[in-house]
C-alpha positions in Angstrom: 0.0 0.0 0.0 1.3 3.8 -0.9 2.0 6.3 1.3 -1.1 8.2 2.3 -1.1 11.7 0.6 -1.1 14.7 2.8 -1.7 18.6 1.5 -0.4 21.2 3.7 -0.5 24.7 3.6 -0.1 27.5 6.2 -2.4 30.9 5.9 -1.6 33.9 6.7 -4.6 34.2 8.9 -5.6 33.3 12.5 -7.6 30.0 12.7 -11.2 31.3 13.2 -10.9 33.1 10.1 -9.7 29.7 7.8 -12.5 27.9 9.7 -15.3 30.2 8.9 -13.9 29.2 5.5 -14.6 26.1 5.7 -17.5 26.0 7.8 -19.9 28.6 6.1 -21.4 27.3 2.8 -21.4 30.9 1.4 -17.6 31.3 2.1 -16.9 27.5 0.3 -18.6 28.5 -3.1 -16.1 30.9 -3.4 -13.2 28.9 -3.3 -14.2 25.2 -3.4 -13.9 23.8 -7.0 -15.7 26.0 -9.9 -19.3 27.2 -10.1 -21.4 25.5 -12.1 -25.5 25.0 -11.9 -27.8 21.9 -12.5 -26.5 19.4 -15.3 -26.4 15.4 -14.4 -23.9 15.8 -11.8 -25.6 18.4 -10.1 -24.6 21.8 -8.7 -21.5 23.4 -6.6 -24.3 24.3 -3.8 -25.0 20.9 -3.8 -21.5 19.6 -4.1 -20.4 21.8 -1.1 -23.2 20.1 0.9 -22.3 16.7 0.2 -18.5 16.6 0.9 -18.4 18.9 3.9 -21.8 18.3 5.5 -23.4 15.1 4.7 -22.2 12.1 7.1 -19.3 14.4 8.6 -17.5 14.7 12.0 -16.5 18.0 13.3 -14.6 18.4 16.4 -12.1 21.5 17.3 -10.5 22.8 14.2 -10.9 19.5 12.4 -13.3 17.9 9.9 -13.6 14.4 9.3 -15.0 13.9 5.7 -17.1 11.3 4.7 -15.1 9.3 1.8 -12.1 9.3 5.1 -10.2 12.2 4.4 -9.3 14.6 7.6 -9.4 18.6 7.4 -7.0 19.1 10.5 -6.2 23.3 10.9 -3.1 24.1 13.2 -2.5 27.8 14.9 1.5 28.0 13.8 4.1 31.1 13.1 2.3 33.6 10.4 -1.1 32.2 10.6 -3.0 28.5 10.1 -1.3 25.5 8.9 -4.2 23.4 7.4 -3.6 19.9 6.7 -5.6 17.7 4.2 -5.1 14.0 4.7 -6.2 11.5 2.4 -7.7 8.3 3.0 -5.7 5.3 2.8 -5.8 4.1 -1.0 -7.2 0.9 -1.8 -5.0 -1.8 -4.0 -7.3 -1.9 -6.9 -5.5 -0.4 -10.2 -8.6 0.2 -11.3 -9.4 2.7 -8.2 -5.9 4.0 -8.8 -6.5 6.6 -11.0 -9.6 7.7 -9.2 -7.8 8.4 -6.0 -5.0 10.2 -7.9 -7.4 12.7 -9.3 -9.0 13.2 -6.6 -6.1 14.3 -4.5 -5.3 16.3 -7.7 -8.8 17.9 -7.1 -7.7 18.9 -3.0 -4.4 20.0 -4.4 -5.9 22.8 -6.2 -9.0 23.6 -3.4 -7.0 23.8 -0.9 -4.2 26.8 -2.7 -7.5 28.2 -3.9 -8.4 28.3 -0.2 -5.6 30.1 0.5 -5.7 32.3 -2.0 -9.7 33.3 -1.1 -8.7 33.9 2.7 -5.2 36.0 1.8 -6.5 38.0 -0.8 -10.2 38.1 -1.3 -11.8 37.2 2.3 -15.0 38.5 1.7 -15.4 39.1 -2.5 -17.9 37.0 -4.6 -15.9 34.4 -7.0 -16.7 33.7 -11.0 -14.9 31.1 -12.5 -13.6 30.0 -16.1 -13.0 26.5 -16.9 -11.1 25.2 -20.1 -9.7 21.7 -20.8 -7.7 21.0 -23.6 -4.0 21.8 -25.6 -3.1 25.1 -24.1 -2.0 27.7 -25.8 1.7 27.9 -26.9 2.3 30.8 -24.6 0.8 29.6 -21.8 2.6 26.2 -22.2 5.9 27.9 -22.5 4.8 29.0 -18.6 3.4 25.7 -17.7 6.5 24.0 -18.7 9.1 26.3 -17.4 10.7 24.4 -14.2 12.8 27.7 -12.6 9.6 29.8 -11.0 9.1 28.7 -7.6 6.2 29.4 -5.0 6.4 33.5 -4.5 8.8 34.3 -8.1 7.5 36.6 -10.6 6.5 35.8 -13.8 5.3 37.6 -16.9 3.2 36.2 -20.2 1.0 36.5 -22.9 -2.3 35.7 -21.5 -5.4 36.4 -23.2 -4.2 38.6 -25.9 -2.4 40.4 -23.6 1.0 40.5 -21.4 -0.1 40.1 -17.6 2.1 39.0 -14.7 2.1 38.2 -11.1 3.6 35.5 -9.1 3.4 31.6 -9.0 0.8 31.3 -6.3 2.2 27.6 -5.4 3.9 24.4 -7.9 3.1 20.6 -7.5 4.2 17.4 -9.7 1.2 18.0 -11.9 -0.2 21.8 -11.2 0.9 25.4 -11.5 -1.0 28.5 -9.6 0.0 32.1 -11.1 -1.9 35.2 -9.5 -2.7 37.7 -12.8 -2.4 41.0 -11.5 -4.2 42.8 -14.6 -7.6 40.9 -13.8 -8.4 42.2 -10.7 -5.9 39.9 -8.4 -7.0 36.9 -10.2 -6.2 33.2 -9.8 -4.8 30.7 -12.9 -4.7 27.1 -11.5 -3.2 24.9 -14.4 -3.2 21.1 -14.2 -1.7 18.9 -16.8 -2.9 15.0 -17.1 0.5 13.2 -17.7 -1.5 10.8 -19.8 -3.5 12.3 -22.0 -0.9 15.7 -21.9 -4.6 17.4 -21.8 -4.5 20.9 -19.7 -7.0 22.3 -17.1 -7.3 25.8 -16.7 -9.3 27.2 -13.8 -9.5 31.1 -13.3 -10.9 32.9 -10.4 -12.3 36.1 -10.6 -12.9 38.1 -7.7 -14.4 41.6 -7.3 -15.6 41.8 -11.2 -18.9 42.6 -12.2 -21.0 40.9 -14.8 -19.9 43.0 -18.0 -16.2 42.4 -16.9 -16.6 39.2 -16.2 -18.1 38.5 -19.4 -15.1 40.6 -21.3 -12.7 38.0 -19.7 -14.2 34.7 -20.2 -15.1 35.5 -23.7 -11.5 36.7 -24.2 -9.6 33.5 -22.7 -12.3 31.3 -24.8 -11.4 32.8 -27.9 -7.6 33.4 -27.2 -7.8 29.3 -26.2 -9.5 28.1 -29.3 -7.2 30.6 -31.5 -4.7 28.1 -30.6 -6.0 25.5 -33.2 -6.4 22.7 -30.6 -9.5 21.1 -29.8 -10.8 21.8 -26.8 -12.7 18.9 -25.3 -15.2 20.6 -23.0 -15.8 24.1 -22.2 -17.6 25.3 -19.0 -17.7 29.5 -18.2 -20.5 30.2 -15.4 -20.5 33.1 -12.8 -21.4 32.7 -9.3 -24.4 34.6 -7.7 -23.6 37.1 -5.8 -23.6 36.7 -2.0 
C-alpha cells in the first residue's frame, strides 16, 4: 500500500478566520472547485453540501470527511497550517486513478483556499473552466521548471502580457496570481496521460460585464490556438 497523501499549507490568517472558510457554505462557493449549476452531476451548492456536510464529523478545528479524508487546521508562526489527509488508497488499479485525481482535485481547493482567505476574504468568486491543448504561450509558462512558489513571472495571456507570481507548484499543477484581472487566480493542471491541460480562473471583485469581457477573451484566445478543446464550461457565481 502507498503512502497516504497529505496537502499542507499554512495561511496567513488566524484559525477562526480559515475555519469560517470552511464551515460557512457561502464562504466555500467561493473557493471550493468552480461554479457550475444543475446538469447530471448536479450543482457546486449541492457539491459543497455533500463533501463537507453530509455524514461528517467535526470536532475542534478538524473535519472528518465522509469518503475518510481529515481537514486538520493548526495555529503555527504567520497564521494557520491546514492539513488535508487523504484516505488510505485501496490496491485496486482500477481505483488508482480515481484516488489520484482526486487528490489532484484537494491540491488545487486547498491553494484556492488560500488564495480566497489571503486575498479576497469577503469578494464573490466567478470562474472560467477550459480543458484541452493550451496555448503555446501559456505552455511555455506551464513548462518552465525555474519559478518557484512566490517568483515573478510575466506572459502573454489572453491577448495580452499580464504578470504576477506563482501562487504555489506541484508534480502536476501550477498556480500564477494575474495581477491585470483584478488579483485573479490561474490554476493549471496537466494530465500526464493524455498531456490534456486544465485551466481554472478565479475572478474576484468583477462585475457581470467584466466578467463577461474576460471569459469571452480567454475562450477565444484558447481556441485561436487550433487545438481542440474537449469541453468548455464558463458560469458566474451569484452574488452573496
Amino acid at each position: 500500500m502507498s503512502e497516504t497523501p497529505r496537502i499542507r499549507v499554512t495561511i496567513a490568517a488566524p484559525v477562526s478566520e480559515v475555519w469560517s472558510a470552511l464551515r460557512d457554505k457561502d464562504r466555500i462557493r467561493h473557493w471550493h472547485g468552480w461554479v457550475f449549476d444543475g446538469g447530471p452531476d448536479g450543482s457546486l451548492d449541492q457539491e459543497i453540501d455533500l463533501i463537507y456536510f453530509t455524514d461528517v464529523t467535526v470536532g475542534e478545528h478538524r473535519i472528518d470527511l465522509n469518503g475518510g479524508d481529515t481537514i486538520d487546521l493548526e495555529q503555527v508562526e504567520g497564521g494557520t497550517r491546514v492539513t488535508l489527509t487523504r484516505a488510505a488508497p485501496e490496491d485496486d488499479p482500477d481505483w488508482a486513478r480515481y484516488y489520484d485525481e482526486i487528490t489532484e482535485g484537494w491540491i488545487t481547493f486547498i491553494h484556492q483556499l488560500q488564495f480566497a482567505v489571503e486575498r479576497h476574504p469577503r469578494a464573490a468568486r466567478r470562474t472560467v473552466l477550459l480543458r484541452g491543448k493550451a496555448p503555446s504561450a501559456l505552455a511555455a509558462i506551464s513548462d518552465d521548471p525555474r519559478p518557484l512558489a512566490g517568483a515573478p513571472y510575466e506572459g502573454s495571456l489572453a491577448g495580452g502580457i499580464a504578470g504576477g507570481r506563482v501562487w504555489f507548484r506541484s508534480d502536476h499543477q501550477l498556480g500564477l496570481t494575474v495581477s491585470e484581472w483584478n488579483d485573479a487566480l490561474l490554476v493549471l493542471h496537466r494530465d500526464g496521460a493524455s498531456d490534456e491541460v486544465m485551466a481554472l480562473l478565479s475572478l474576484y471583485g468583477v462585475d457581470e460585464d467584466r466578467f463577461s469581457e474576460l471569459r469571452d477573451r480567454w475562450g477565444a484566445w484558447w481556441h485561436s490556438s487550433d487545438a481542440e478543446t474537449v469541453d468548455e464550461r464558463a458560469q458566474s457565481s451569484k452574488e452573496p
